[in-house]
C-alpha positions as CSV (number, residue, x, y, z in Angstrom):
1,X,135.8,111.7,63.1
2,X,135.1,109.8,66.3
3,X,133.4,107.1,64.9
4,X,130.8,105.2,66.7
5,X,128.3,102.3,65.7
6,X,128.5,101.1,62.7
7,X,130.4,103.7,61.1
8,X,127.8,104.8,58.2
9,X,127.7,108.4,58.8
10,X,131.8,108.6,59.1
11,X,131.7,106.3,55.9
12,X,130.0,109.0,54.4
13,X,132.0,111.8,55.5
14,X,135.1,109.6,53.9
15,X,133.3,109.1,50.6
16,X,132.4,112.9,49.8
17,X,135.7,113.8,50.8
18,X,137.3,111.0,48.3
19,X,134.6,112.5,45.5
20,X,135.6,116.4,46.0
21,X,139.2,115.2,45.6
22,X,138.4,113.4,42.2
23,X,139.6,110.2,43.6
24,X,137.2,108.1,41.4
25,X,137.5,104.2,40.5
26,X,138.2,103.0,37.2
27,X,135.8,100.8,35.8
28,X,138.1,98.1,34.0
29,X,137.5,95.3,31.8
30,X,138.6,91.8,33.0
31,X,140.7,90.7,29.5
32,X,138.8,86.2,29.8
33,X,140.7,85.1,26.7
34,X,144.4,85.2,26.2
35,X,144.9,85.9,22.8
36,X,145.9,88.7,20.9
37,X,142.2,89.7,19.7
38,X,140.9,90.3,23.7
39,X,137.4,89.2,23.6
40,X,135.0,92.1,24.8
41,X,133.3,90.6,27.1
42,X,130.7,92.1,30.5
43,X,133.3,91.2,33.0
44,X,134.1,94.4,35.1
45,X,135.6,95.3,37.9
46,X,136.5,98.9,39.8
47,X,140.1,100.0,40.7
48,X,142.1,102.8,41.7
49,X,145.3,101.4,40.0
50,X,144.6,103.4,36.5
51,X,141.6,106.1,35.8
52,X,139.0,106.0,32.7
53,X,136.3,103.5,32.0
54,X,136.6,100.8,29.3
55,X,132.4,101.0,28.9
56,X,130.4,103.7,27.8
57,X,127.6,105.1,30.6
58,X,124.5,106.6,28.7
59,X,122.3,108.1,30.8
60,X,118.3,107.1,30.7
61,X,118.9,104.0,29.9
62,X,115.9,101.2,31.2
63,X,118.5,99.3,33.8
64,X,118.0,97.5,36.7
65,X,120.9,96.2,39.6
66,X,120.3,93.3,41.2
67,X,122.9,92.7,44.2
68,X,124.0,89.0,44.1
69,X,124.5,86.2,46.9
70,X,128.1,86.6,47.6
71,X,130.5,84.4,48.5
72,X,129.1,80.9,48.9
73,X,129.1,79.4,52.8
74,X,126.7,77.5,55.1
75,X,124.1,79.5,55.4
76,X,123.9,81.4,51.9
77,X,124.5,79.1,49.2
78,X,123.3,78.6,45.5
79,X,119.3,79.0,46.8
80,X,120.0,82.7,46.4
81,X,121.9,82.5,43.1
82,X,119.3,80.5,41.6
83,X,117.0,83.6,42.9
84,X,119.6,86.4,41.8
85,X,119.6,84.2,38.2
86,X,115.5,84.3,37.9
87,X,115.7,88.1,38.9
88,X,118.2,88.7,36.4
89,X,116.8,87.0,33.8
90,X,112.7,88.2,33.9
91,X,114.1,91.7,34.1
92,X,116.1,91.5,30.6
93,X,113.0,89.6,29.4
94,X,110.7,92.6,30.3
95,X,113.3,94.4,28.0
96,X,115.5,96.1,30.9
97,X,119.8,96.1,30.8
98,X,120.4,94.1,33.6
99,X,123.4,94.7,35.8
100,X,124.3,91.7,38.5
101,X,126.9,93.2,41.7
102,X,128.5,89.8,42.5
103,X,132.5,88.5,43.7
104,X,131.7,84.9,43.5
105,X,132.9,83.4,40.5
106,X,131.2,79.8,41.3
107,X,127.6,81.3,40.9
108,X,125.8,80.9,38.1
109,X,124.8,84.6,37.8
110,X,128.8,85.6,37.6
111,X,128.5,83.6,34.4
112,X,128.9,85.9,30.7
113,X,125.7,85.1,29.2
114,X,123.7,85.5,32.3
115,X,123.8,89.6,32.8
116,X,124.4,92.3,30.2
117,X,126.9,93.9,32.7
118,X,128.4,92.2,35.7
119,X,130.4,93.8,38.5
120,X,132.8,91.6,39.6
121,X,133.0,93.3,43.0
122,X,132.4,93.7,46.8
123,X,128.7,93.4,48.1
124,X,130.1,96.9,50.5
125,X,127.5,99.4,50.5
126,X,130.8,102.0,49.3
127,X,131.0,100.1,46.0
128,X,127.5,99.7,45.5
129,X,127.2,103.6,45.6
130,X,129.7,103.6,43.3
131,X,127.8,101.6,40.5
132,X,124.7,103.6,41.2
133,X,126.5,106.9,40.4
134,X,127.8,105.1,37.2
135,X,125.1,103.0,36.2
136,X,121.4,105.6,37.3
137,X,119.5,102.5,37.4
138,X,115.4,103.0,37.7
139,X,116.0,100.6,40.9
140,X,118.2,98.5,43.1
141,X,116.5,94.9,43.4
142,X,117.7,93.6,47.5
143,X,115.4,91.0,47.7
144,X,117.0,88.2,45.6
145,X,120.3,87.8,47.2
146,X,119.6,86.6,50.7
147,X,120.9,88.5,53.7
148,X,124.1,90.6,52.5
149,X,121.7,92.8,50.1
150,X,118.7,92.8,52.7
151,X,121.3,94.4,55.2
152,X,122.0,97.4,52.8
153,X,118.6,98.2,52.1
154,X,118.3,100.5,54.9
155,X,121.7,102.4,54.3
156,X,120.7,102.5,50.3
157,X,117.2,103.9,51.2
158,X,118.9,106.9,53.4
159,X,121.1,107.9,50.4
160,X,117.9,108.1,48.7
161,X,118.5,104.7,46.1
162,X,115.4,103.6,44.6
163,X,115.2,100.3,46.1
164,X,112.4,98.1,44.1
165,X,109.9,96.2,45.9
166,X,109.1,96.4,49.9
167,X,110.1,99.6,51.3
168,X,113.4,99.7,53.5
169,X,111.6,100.7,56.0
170,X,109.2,97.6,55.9
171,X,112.2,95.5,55.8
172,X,113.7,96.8,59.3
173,X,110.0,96.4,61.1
174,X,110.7,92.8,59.4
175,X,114.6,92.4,60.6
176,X,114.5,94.3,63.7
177,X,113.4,92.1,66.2
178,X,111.9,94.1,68.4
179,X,109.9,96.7,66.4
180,X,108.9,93.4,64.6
181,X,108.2,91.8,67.7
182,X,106.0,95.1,68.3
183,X,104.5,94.8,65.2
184,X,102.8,91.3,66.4
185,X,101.3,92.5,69.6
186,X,99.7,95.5,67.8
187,X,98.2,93.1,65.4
188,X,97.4,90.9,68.1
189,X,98.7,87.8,66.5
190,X,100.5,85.6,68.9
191,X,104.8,84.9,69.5
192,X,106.1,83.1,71.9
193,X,107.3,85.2,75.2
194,X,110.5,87.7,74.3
195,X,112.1,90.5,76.3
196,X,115.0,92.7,74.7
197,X,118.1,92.2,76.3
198,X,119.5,95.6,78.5
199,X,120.6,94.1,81.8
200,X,121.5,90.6,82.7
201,X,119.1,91.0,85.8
202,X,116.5,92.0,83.9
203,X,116.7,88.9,81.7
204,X,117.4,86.6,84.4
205,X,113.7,88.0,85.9
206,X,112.1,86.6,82.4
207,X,113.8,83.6,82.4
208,X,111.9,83.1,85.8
209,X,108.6,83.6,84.4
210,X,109.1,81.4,81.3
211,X,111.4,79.1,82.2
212,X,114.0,77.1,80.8
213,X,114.6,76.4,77.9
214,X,115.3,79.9,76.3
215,X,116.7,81.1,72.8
216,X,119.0,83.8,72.3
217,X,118.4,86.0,69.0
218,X,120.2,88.7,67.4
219,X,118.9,90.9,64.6
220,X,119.9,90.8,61.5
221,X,121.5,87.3,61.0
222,X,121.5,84.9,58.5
223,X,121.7,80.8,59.5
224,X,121.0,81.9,63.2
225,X,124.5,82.9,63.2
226,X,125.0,83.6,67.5
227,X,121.6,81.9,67.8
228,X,121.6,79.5,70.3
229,X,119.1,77.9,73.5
230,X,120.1,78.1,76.7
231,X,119.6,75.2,79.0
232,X,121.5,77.0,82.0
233,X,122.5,80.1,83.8
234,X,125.9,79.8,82.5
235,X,125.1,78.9,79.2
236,X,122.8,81.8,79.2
237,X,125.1,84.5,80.4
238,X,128.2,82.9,77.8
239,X,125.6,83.1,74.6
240,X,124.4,86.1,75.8
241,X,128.1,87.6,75.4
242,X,128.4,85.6,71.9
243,X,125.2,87.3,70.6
244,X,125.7,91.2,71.6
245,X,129.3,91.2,69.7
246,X,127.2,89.9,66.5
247,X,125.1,92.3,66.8
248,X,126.2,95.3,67.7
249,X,123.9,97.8,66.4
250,X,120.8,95.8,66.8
251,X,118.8,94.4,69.9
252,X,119.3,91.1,71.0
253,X,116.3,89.3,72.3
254,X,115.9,86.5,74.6
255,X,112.4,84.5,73.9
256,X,110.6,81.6,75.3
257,X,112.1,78.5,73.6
258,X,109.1,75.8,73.0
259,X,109.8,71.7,72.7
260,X,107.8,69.2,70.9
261,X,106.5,71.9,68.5
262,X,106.1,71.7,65.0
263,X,107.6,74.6,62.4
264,X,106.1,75.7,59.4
265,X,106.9,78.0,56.6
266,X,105.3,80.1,54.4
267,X,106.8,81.1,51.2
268,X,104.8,83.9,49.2
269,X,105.1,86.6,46.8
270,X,102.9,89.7,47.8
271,X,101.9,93.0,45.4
272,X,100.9,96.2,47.7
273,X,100.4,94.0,50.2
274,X,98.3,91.6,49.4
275,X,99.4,87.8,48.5
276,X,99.2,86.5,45.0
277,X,100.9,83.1,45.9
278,X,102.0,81.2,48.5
279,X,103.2,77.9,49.4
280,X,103.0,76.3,53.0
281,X,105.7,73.6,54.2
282,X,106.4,71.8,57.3
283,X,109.7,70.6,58.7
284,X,109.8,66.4,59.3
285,X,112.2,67.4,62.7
286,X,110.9,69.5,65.9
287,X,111.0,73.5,65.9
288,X,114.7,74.0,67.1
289,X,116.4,72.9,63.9
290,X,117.5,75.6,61.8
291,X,114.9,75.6,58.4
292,X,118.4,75.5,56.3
293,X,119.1,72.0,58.1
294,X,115.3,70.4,58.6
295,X,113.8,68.2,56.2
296,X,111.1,70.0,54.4
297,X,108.0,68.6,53.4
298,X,105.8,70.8,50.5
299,X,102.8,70.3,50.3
300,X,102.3,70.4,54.2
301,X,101.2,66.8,55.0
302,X,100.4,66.2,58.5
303,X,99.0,70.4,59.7
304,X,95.0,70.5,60.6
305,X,93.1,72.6,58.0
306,X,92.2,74.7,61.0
307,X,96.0,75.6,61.3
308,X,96.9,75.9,57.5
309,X,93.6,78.8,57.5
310,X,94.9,80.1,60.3
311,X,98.5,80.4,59.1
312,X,97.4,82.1,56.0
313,X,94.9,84.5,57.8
314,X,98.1,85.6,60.2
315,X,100.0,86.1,56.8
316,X,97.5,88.3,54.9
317,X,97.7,90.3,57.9
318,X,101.6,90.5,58.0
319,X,101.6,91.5,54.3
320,X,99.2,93.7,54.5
321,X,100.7,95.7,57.7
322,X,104.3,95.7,55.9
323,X,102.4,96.4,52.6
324,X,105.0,93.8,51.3
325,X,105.6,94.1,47.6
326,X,107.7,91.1,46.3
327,X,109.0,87.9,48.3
328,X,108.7,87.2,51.6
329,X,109.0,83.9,53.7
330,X,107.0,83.9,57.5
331,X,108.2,80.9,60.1
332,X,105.2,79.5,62.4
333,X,105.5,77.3,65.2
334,X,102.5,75.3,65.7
335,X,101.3,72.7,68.7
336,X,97.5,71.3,68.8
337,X,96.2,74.0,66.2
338,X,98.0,76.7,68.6
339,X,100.1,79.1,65.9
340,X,102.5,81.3,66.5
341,X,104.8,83.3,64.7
342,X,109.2,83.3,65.0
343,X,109.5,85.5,62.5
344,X,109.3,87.2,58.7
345,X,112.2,87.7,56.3
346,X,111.2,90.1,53.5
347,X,113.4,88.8,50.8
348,X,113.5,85.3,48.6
349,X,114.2,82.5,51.1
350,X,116.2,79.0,50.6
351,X,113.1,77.2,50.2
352,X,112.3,79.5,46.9
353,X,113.7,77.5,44.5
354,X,112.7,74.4,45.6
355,X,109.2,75.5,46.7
356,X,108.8,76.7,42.6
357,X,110.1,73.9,41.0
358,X,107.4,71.3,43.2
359,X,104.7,74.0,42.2
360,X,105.6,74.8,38.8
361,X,105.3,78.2,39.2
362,X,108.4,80.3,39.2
363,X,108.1,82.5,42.6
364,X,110.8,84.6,41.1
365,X,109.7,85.5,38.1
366,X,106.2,86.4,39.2
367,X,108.1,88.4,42.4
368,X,110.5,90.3,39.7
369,X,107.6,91.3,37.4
370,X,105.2,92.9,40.6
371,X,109.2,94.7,41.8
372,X,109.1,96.3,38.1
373,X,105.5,97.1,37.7
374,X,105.1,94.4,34.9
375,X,102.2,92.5,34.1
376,X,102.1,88.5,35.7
377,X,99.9,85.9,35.6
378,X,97.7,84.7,38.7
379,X,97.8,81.5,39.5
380,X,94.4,79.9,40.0
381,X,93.4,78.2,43.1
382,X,93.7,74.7,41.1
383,X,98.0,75.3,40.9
384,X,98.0,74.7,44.6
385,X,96.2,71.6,44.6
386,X,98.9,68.5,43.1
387,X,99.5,65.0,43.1
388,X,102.9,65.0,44.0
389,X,105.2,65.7,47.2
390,X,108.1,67.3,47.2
391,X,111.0,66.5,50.0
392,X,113.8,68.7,50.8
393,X,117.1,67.0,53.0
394,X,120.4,68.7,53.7
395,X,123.3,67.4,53.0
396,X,126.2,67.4,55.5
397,X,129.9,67.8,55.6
398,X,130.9,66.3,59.0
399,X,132.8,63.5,58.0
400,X,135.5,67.0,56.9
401,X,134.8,68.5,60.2
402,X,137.2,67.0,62.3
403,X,135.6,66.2,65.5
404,X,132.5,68.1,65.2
405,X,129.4,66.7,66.7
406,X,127.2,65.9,64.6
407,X,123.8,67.8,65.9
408,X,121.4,70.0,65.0
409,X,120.4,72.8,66.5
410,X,119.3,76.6,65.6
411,X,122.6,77.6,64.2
412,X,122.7,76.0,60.2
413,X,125.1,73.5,59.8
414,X,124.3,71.7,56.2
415,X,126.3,72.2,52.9
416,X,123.7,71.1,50.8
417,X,120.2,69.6,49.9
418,X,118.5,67.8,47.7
419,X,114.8,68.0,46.3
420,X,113.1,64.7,45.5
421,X,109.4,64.4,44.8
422,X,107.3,61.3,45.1
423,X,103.9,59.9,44.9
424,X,103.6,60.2,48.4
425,X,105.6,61.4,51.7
426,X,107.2,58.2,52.5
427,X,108.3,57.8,49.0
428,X,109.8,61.4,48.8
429,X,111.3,61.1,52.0
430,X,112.9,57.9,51.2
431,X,114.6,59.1,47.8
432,X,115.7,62.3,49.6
433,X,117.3,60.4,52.2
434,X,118.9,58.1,49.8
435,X,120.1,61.0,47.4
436,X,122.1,62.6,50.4
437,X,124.1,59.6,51.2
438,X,121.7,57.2,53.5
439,X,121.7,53.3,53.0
440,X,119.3,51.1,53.9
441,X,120.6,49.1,56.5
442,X,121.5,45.5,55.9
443,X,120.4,43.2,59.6
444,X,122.1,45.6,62.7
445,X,120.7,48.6,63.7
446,X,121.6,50.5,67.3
447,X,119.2,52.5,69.1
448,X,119.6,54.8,71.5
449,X,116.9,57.1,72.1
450,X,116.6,59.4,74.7
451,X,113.9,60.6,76.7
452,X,110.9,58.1,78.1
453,X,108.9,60.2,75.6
454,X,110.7,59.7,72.8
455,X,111.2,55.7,73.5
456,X,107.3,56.0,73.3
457,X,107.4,57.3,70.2
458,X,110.5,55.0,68.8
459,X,108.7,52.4,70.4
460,X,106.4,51.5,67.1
461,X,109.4,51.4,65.0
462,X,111.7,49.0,66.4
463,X,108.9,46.7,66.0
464,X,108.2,47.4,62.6
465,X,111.9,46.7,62.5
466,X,112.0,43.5,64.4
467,X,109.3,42.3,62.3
468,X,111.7,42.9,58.9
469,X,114.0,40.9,60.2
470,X,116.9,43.1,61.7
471,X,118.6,42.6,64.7
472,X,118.5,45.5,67.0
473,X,121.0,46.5,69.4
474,X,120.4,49.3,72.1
475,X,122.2,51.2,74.9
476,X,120.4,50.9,78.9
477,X,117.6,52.5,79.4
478,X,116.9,52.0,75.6
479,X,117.3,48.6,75.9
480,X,115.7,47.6,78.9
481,X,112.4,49.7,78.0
482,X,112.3,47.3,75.1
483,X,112.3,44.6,76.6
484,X,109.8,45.8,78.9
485,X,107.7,46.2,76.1
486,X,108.5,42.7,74.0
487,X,110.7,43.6,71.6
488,X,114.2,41.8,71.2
489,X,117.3,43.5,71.2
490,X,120.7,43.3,72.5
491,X,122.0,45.5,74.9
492,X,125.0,47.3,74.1
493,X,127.4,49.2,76.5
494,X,128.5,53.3,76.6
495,X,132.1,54.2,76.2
496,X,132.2,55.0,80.1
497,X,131.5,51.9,80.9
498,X,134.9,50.2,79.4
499,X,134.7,47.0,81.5
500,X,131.4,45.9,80.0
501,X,131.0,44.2,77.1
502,X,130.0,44.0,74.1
503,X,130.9,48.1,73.6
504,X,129.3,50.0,71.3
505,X,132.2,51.7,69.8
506,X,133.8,48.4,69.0
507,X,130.9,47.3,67.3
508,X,131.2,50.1,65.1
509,X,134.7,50.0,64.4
510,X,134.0,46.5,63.7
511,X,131.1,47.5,60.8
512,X,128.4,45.0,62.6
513,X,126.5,47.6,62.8
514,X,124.2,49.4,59.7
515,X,122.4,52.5,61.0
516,X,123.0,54.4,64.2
517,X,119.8,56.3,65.8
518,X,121.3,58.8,68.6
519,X,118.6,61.1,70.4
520,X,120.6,62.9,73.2
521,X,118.4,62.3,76.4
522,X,119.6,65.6,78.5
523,X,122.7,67.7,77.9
524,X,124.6,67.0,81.1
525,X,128.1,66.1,80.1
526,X,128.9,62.9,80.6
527,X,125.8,62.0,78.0
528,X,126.7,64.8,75.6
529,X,130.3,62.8,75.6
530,X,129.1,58.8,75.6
531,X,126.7,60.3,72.6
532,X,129.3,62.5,70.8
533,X,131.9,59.1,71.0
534,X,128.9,57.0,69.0
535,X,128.0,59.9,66.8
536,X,131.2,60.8,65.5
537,X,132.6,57.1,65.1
538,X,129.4,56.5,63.1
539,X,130.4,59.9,60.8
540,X,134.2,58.8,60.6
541,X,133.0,55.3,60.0
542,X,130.7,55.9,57.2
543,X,128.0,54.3,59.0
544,X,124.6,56.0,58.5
545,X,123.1,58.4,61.1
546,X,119.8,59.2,62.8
């Protein structure tokens, strides 16, 4: 066979052969209750240990498949099931059979009650194919289930599946970073700098006109998996190894990484390509931490009108280009009013669920109805316009994570979240922060906080603070541009500086101090190490983190 790529076309030789030998998988029955009256229950699964099918197949029957989130890991998590769920359940309600493809039994849409037939099986697109023979759904729903169904759309669409919603071939311009990249220019709506990588040299010649820092990307990734900014020649040339044995098939492009930015995201459902609702967010931290892991604020708070109208004129345009029919989420980076777009995933995103529940409109619901041609209600321009705030924070798992550092960067790294909502930001924020494990701190707080710009910015705080009593404590260059500007603190020593005293770390293995705020000034080593020393005693210690 000589295979080459990704191996869909010798895939597909394997399978027809398999077919014209009449080596067919039994569809099976798994037997949930132990007694000797076996429950029949929608529980199946496919094997080649016995032959015949314990269901019936009728053909003409109204079904739909919707292909599930998989197994559960940072990156794609119970967001998507929640999505798969929503799916699942408007599509029985408009009367269809539903049939969920899923292997994970800790979802909710592996549950018995959920589907009227689930597949207890692999997300491959072989077994997919194989359900599809069986099952001759009216459509195959890939827009629910986060990236593993998103990446079969393309292969389904060539074996000529109905695929419900946005076109496969929409969802590669989309995924594809360079024809999306493409897409942009043609539409004259602005990205930051990119170049496709084919030769070190010729990358190395960008990275001249744009500078440090840059971000390596592959295509078709979930969680910025092999996503990562270069600071450095060397770090360039390693990621840049990491990132073309992730992606394979696909180009990997290297763009213009921008600081101090702020990122937004759009959530929308779309019918023929034009947008029926949205919702626009903003992340609390800097564009460079991954959406999954930034604390998300809905409604925006702090964008100017200018760039909201802007960011839903570049979006009508998007839709209407892709003629996107379903969900889709867009990510803007935005600085001064100046927008630009990262890029467009056209499938439900994490920030679905939590995006519906703040809105009271199920995105979902409205998304499954336009994918099956049913009727839905518009919202009216009033829905958008509430009293409350809604905060999303991650939840993390470093404390398991022996010696990992505990930073963020473009690569996901949380387990979890939470939504809160309040009657205002700070509110929100503060019950979000306190739902994923913060305290508020009792008298000692350390700060140590990188940059001269960001001591600026820090610098209203630690007043705030020394005027509600607590004692701060700070590291050098922290400490002495507070005391430049007035405020009292203690200065506390790094770990390479053992003779000094009082140390840091022995103040935190001592508990005498309540919060910890760490903002890495540069990444040379020896600060990456006196940081990752206070960052991971405060994670081992329990101590909260900033």
């Amino acid at each position: 066979l000589n295979p080459t790529g990704n191996m869909e076309k010798e895939n597909l030789a394997v399978r027809a052969h398999r077919k014209a030998l009449g080596i067919l998988p039994a569809v099976k029955r798994i037997n949930t209750i132990a007694s000797e009256h076996p429950e029949l229950t929608n529980y199946l699964y496919m094997t080649y240990a016995v032959e015949g099918y314990d269901v019936n197949y009728y053909k003409n029957e109204k079904s739909v498949v919707v292909l599930g989130s998989g197994a559960y890991r940072i990156g794609s998590s119970v967001e998507f099931d929640w999505c798969s769920v929503n799916a699942v359940q408007t599509a029985r309600k408009l009367g269809y059979k539903s049939i969920m493809i899923n292997y994970n039994p800790e979802t909710v849409s592996t549950d018995y009650d959920v589907c009227d037939r689930l597949y207890f099986d692999e997300l491959s697109f072989e077994r997919v194919l194989d359900v599809i023979d069986l099952e001759q759904p009216r459509g195959v729903i890939v827009s629910v289930g986060g990236q593993i169904p998103n990446n079969l759309a393309m292969k389904l669409y060539r074996q000529a599946v109905p695929v419900l919603g946005t076109s496969p071939i929409s969802i590669d311009r989309a995924e594809n970073r360079n024809k999306f990249s493409a897409m942009l220019d043609q539409l004259g709506i602005d990205q930051p700098a990119w170049q496709e990588l084919t030769s070190l040299d010729d990358v190395k010649d960008f990275v001249k006109k744009v500078g440090y820092p840059v971000l390596v990307r592959p295509s078709y990734v979930l969680s910025g998996a092999a996503m990562n900014v270069c600071y450095d020649q060397e770090e360039l040339e390693r990621f840049l190894q990491m990132a073309s044995e992730v992606s394979k098939e696909y180009p990997v492009v290297v763009s213009q990484f921008m600081q101090e930015t702020k990122e937004i995201e759009f959530d929308a459902v779309a019918q023929n390509g034009e947008i029926v609702e949205y919702a626009i967010s903003e992340h609390i931290e800097f564009a460079g931490v991954h959406s999954g892991d930034a604390t998300l604020v809905f409604p925006a708070q702090h964008i100017y009108f200018a760039t909201a109208r802007q960011i839903k004129k570049i979006s009508r345009k998007i839709a209407k280009e892709l003629n996107i029919s379903g969900p889709f989420n867009i990510q803007f980076l935005a600085k001064n009013n100046d927008v630009k777009v990262i890029e467009c995933n056209l499938r439900a995103s994490r920030s679905f669920p939590f995006v519906s529940k703040v809105l009271k409109r199920n995105f979902i619901e409205t998304a499954t109805r336009i994918m099956l041609d049913a009727p839905y209600t518009r919202p009216d321009k009033s829905a958008f316009d509430i009293d409350w705030i809604g905060v999303k924070a991650s939840q993390f798992s470093f404390s398991r994570l022996h010696k990992a550092d505990p930073v963020l960067g473009v690569d996901m790294a949380s387990t979890g979240e939470v939504g809160c909502i309040g009657s205002d930001t700070s509110c929100a924020i503060l019950k979000a922060m306190l739902s994923v494990g913060y305290r508020i701190p009792e008298k000692n707080i350390l700060l140590s906080t990188g940059t001269p710009k960001q001591k600026v910015d820090m610098l209203s705080a630690a007043r705030m603070l020394q005027k509600k009593g607590y004692k701060i404590f700070a590291t050098g260059g922290s400490s002495n541009f507070l005391t430049e500007n007035g405020v009292e603190n203690t200065r506390v020593y790094w770990p390479s500086e053992p003779e000094r005293q009082p140390q840091a770390l022995d103040m935190l293995h001592r508990k005498e101090i309540d919060m910890v705020v760490n903002i890495p000034k540069n990444l040379t080593a020896g600060e990456l190490d006196n940081g990752y020393k206070i960052r991971r005693a405060a994670i081992d210690l329990n101590i909260p983190l900033i």
